[in-house]
N, C-alpha and C positions, 0 to 999 in steps of 0.2 A: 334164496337164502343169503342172509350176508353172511361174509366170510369176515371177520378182521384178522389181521397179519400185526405183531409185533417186532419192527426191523430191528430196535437198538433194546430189545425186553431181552431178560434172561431168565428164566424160570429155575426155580430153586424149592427147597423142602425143606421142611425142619420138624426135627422131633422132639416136642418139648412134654415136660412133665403134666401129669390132668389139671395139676391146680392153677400153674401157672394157664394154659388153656385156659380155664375156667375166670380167671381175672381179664384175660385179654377179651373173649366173650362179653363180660358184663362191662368192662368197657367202650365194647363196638356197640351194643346195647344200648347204654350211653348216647352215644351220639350218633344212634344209626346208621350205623355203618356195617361194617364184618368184620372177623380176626384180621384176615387178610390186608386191608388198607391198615389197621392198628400197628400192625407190625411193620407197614411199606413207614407207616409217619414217623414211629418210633427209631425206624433205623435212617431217615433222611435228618430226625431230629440230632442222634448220635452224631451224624457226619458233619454235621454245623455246626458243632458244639467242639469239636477236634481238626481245625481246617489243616493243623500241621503234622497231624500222624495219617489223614484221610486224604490229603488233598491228592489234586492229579499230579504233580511232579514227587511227592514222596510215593504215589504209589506204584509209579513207571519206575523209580529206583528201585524197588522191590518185584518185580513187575516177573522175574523170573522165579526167586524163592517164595512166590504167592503159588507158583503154577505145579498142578499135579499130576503125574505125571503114569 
């Protein structure tokens, strides 16, 4: 059986509304894909597009008031 391992993944969830779902869907649809990568491209897209509120030195400045505790 193969196993694969994720060493630098973090796994996360989200609860979004049916309709919004339902656009993310016919978008992976689209271009055969799944929600799933939709949403991984969508939020890599975000973070490109904000290098100064996203980046790795603003977000180690925050690095504590991000953390929950």
């Amino acid at each position: 059986m193969n196993k694969t391992t994720f060493h630098h993944d973090r796994m996360t969830s989200l609860r979004l509304p049916k309709g919004i779902y339902e656009r993310l869907q016919l978008i992976a649809d689209e271009n055969w894909t799944n929600v799933s990568s939709v949403i991984r491209q969508g939020i890599r897209r975000e973070l490109e597009a904000h290098p100064e509120v996203y980046g790795h030195d603003s977000l180690m400045i925050h690095q504590d008031k991000n953390r929950v505790i």
